[in-house]
N, C-alpha and C positions, 0 to 999 in steps of 0.2 A: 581265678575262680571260674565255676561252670555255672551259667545263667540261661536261663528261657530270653530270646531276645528276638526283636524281629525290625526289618530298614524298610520296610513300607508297609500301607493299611491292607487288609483284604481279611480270604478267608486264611482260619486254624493253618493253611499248611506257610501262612508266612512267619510262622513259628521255627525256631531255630535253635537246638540246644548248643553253644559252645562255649571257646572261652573266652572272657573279657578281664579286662584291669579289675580287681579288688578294689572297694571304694576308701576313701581316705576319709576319714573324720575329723571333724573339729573340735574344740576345747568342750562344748557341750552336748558332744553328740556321743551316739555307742553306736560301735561296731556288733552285728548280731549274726550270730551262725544258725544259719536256718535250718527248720528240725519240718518244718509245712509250714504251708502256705494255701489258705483257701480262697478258694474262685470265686468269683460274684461277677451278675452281670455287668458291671461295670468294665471288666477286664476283657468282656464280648467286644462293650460301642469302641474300647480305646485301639481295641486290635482292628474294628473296622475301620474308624476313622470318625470323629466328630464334627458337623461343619461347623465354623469357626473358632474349634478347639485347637493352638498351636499347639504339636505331642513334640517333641523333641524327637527325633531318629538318631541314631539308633533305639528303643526302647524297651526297659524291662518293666512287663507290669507284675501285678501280685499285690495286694492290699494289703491282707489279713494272715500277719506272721505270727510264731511261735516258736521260740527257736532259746538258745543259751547263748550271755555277753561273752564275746571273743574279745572284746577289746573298750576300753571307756578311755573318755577324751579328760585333756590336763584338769578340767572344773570341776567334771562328775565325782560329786561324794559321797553319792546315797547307792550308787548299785557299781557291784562289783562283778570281774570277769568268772565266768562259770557258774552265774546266777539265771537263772532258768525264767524268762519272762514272756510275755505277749506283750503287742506292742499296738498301741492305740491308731490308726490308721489316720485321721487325720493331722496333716502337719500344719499350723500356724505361724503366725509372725510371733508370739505371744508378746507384745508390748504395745497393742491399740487397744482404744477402751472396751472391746468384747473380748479379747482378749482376756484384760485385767478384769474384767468381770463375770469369767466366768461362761460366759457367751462366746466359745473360740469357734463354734460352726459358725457363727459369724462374721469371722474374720475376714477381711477383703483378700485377704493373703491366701486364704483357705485351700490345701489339696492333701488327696490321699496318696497314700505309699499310691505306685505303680500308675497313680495317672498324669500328672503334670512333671511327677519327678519318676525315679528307677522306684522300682520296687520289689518283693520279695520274693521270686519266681529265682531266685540263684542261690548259692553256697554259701553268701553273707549280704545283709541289706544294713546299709546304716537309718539312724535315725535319731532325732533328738533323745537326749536322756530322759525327757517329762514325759515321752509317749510312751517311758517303758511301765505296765499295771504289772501288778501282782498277778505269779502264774497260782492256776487254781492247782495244789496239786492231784485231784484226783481226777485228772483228766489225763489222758496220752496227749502228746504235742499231733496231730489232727483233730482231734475232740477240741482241744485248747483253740487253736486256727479258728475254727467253726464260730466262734460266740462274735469279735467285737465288731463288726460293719453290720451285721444283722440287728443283732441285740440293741444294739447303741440306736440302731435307726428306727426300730421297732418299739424302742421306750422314746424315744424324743415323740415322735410320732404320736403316741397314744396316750401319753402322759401328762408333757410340757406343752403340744399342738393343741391337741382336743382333750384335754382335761377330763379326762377318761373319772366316771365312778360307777363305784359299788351299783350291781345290781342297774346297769343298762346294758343295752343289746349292741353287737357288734358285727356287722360284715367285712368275712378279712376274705380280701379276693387272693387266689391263687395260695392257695395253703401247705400246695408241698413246696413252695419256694423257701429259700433261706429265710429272707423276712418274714414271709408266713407263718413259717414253724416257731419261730419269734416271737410276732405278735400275738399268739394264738395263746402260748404259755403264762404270757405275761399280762394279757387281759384277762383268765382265769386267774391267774395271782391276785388278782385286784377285783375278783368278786363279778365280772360281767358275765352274760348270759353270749356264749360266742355263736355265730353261722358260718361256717365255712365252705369257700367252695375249691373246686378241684376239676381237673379237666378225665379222673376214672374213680371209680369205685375202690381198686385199691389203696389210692392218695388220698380219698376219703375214711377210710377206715383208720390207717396209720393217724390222720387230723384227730377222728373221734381218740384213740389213746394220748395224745396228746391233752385232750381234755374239749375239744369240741362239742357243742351241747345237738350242734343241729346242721347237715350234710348238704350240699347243693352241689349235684355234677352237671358243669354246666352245658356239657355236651347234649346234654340229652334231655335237660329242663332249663327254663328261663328263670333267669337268677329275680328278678323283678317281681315274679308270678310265686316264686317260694319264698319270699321274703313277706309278699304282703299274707300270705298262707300263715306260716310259723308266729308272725306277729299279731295275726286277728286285725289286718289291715294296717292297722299303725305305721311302723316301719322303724329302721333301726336307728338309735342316738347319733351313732359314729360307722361311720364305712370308710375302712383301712384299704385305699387303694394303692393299687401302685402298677397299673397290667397297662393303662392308659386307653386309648379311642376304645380298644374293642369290647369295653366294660363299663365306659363311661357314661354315658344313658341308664343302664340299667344301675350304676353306681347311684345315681343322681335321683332316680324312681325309687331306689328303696329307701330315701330316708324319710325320717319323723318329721312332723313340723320343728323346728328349732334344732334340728338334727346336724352334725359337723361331717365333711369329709374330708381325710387327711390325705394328701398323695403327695409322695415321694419319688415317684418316678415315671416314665412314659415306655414303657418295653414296646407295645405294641402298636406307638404312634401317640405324637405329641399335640393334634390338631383338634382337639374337643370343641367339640360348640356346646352352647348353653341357652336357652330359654330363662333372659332373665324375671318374664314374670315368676317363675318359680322361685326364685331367688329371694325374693323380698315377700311375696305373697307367702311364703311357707320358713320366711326366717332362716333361710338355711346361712350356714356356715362354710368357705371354701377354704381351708388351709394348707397350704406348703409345708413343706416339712425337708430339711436338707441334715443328712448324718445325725448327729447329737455332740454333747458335749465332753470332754473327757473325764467330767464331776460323775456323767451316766454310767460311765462305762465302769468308772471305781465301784459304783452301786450293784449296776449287773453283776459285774466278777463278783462281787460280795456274794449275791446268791446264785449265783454259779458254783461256787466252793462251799457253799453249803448244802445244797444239792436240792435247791428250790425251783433253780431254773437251769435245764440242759438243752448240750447241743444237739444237732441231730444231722449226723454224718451219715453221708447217704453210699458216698464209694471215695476210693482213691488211689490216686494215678502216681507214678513214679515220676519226680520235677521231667525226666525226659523226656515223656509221654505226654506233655503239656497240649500238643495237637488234637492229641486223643480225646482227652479230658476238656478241650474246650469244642470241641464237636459235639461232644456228648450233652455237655449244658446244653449247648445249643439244642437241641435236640426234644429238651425239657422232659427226659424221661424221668428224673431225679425228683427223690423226696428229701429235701432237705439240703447238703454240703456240698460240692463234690472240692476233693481237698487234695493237691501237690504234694506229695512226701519226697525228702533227700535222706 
């Protein structure tokens, strides 16, 4: 088969389209023929390099597939070849107690397609049977790509993290991001009052049809100074981060007394400091937040296919052009997806 692959870290051009061995499956696993495959930061750190992430070399990344079963292993009985799926990105041990309960982003085993193992960026990816969701059909297989790393990570996040309700205030930093455009939908699903920010006036606008109630570009206003503005000083219940250092002061200045922050990820640098008189004096909340569960993702799809919650596909590149397309994230011009088609 023909796969995105690359034998050492650096930048986009150690990207390499050619051929590799077809993967072989096991009794419970499916063989999936790739239809897209969308980009996430995650597929940036792996192509750089993580310190002290062992990546295997050679490597195919790609998280977030969508594609039709080419092939099912001797156990599989519930999905058959030529059934048209998306595929849950994280893989489990599934036989430890988070596992068995429900709780499998907790699994010590814990990885996504394309980062500790191969992943979807080639012609077929395998992958357990149980990570195969129900495809939505009204979606194209890029629209489809688009939803489960975002989606998944953006309801644990808001949901199950910070117990997100009806009618509180939300700062979701970085709004044309995948996650963003995520969060943003799904905290309006749920009745809160959202503030988004963005780094133009355009990504802010796109945010507002999305359902944003109230605009911050942070280029050119202090995200801290608009927050205590729009709130009549207060500040917000929950702040959806996820940019890292270069927001995280002002993350930490906008909330409420007894206010949560969730963060999921460090883009911009992983070294926060923190004033803990703040911490205790003002009750606040710090929480983590890693993927979500695969029970999340059943829910998302659910309204996903009913057309509560969509994706937002912003461009995309032909799997060969995989160079192109992760220069371009990089680049952060994107609102929304950028998504691999074969």
């Amino acid at each position: 088969m023909r796969a995105i692959i690359f034998d050492q870290h650096g930048a986009p051009d150690v990207l390499h389209y050619r051929d590799v061995p077809t993967p072989t499956i096991g009794p419970n696993e499916v063989l999936v023929k790739v239809q897209a495959c969308a980009l996430n930061h995650l597929d940036l750190w792996v192509r750089r390099g993580l310190p002290g992430v062992p990546i295997s070399l050679p490597h195919i990344p790609g998280s977030d597939v969508a594609g039709e079963i080419a092939e099912v292993g001797a156990d599989v009985t519930t999905i058959r070849p030529g059934q048209k799926v998306v595929l849950a990105p994280g893989v489990t041990c599934g036989k430890c107690p988070a596992c068995l309960s429900g709780q499998d982003n907790r699994c010590r085993s814990f990885t996504n397609l394309g980062y500790l193992i191969d992943g979807g960026c080639a012609e077929f990816v395998k992958a357990p049977a149980v990570n195969c969701v129900p495809y939505p059909e009204n979606l194209s297989f890029p629209e489809a790509a688009s939803i489960p790393l975002v989606f998944q990570t953006a309801w644990h996040m808001l949901l199950t993290r910070a117990e997100l309700q009806p009618g509180e205030d939300v700062l979701i930093l970085g709004a044309g991001s995948g996650v963003g455009t995520a969060a943003i939908q799904i905290a309006k699903f749920f009745g809160a009052r959202v503030i988004a920010t963005a780094s133009s006036d355009e990504k802010l606008a796109k945010a507002k049809e999305l359902g944003a109630d109230h605009l911050i570009n942070h280029k050119t206003q202090k995200i801290r100074e608009e927050v205590r503005r729009i709130t009549a000083k207060r500040g917000v219940d929950v702040v959806f981060e996820h940019v890292g250092t270069a927001t995280w002061d002002d993350s930490i200045a906008s909330l409420a007394y007894a206010g949560r922050l969730v963060t999921c990820g460090a883009t911009t640098g992983y070294d926060a400091k923190l004033d803990l008189r703040l911490l205790f004096a003002k009750q606040l909340s710090l929480l983590g937040s890693y993927m979500g569960t695969k029970s999340e993702l059943h829910t998302v799809m659910r309204l996903v296919a009913s057309g509560r919650l969509k994706p937002v596909l912003d461009r995309t590149f032909p799997l060969a052009e995989a160079a192109a397309a992760h220069a371009y994230l990089e680049s952060g011009a994107q609102f929304g997806k950028v998504v691999l088609t074969l």
